[in-house]
C-alpha positions as a Python dict, from the first residue, in 0.01 Angstrom:
ca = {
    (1, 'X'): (0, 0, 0),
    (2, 'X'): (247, 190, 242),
    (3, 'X'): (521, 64, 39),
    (4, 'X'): (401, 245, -283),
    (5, 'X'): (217, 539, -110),
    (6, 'X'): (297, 733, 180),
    (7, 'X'): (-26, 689, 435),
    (8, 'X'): (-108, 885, 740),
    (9, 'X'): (-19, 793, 1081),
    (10, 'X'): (212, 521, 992),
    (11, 'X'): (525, 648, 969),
    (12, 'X'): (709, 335, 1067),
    (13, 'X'): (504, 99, 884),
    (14, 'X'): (519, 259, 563),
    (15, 'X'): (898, 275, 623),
    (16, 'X'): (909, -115, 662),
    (17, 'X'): (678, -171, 381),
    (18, 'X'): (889, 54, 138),
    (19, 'X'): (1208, -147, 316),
    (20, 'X'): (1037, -483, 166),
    (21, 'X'): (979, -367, -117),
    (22, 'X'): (1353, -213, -136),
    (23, 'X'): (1497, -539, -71),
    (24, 'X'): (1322, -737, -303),
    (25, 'X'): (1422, -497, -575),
    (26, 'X'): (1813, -561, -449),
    (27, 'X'): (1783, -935, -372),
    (28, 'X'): (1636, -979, -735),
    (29, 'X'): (1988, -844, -855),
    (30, 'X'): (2244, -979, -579),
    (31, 'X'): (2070, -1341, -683),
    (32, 'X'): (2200, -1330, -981),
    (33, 'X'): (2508, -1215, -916),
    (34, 'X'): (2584, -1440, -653),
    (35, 'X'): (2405, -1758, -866),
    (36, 'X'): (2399, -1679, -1189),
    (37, 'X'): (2322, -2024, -1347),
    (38, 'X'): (2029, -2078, -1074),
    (39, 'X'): (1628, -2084, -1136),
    (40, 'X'): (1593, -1776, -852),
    (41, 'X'): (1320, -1545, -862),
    (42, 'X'): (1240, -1298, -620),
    (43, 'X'): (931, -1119, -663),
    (44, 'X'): (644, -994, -382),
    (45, 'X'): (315, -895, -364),
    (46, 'X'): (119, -557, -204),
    (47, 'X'): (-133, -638, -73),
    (48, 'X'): (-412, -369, -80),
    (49, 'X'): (-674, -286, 190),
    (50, 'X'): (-848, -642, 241),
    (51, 'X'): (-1098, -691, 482),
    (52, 'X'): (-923, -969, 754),
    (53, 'X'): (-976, -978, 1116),
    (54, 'X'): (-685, -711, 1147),
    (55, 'X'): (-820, -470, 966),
    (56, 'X'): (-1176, -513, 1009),
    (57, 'X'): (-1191, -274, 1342),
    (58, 'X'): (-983, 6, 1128),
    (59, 'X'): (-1241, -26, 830),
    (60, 'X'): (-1568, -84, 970),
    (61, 'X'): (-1758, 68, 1288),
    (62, 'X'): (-1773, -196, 1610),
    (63, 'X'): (-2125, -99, 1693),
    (64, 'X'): (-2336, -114, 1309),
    (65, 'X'): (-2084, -227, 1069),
    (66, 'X'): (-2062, 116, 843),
    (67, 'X'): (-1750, 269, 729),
    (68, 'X'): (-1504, 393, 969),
    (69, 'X'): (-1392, 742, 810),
    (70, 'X'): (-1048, 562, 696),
    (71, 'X'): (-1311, 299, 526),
    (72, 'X'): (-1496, 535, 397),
    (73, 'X'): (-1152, 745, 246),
    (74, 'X'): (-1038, 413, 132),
    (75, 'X'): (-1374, 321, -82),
    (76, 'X'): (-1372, 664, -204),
    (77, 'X'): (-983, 593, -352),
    (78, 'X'): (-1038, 293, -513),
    (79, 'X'): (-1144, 226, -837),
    (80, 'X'): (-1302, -69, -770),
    (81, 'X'): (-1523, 63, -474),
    (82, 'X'): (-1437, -242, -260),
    (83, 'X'): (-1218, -366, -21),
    (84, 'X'): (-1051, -693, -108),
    (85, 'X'): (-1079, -1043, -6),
    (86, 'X'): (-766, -1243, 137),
    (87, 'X'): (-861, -1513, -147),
    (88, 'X'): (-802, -1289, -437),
    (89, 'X'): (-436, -1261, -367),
    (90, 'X'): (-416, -1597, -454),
    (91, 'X'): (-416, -1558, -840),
    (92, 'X'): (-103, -1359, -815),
    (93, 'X'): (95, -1590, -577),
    (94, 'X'): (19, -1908, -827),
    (95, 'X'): (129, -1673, -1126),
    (96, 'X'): (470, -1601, -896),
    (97, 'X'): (501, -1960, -856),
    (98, 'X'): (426, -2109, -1191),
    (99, 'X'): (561, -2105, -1532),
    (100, 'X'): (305, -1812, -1661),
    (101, 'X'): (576, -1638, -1444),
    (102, 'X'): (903, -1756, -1524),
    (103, 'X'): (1004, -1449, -1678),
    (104, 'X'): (926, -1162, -1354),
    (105, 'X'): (1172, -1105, -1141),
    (106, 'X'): (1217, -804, -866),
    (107, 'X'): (846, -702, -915),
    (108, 'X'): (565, -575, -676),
    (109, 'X'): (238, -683, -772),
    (110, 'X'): (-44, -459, -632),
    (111, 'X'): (-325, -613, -552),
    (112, 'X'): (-533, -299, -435),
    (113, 'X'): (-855, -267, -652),
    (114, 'X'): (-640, 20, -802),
    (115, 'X'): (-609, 207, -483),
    (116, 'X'): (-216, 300, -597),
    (117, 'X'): (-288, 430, -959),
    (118, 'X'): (-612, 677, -855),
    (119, 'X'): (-467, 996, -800),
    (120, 'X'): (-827, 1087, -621),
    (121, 'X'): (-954, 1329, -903),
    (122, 'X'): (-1164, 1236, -1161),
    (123, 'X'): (-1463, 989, -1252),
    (124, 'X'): (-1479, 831, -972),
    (125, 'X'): (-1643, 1106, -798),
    (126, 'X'): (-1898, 1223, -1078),
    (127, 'X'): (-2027, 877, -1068),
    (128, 'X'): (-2042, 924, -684),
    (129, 'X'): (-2199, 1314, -662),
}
């Protein structure tokens, strides 16, 4: 998400996220200029805020298993009200690969519950008050 949003205390990460995300956008265009006639797509995926073994410590507390605060501001800025699971980025990698994708090229596909389109105003906290 650091690529599409700026987060705190990451300053270099976001910077190398929004890199990646910077040269996929140019290698999608040099491919074809420098292979015109070849079946090259170059596409990537964002991955949201899943809960893996690296980011379980920043998400959940070591001692009961509630939200950290930056789980807790996460939940509250995602649609979905969840964090993800590494399996659901799957879908999106076979679409990449297969021929239900043959016609993206230099996209990022978010896969963030929504996290990067909620501007933090709105529904989701009525339903929460």
């Amino acid at each position: 998400m650091s690529a599409i949003l700026p987060l705190t205390n990451v300053i270099g990460y976001s910077n190398a996220k929004a890199a990646v995300t910077n040269l996929t956008r140019w290698l999608a265009v040099q491919v074809k200029v420098d292979f015109p006639n070849a079946d090259i797509r170059v596409n990537e995926i964002a991955p949201g805020f899943l809960d893996t073994t690296q980011n379980h410590r920043l998400l959940f507390e070591e001692d009961d298993k509630t939200l950290t605060p930056r789980g807790r501001s996460i939940i509250a800025n995602t649609p979905f009200g969840r964090f993800g699971d590494p399996q659901e980025l799957l879908g999106p990698v076979v679409l990449l690969i297969s021929d239900a994708g043959s016609f993206l090229h230099g996209v990022t596909i978010p896969v963030d519950g929504g996290f990067a389109i909620y501007s933090g105003v709105g529904p989701l906290d009525e339903k929460k008050g």
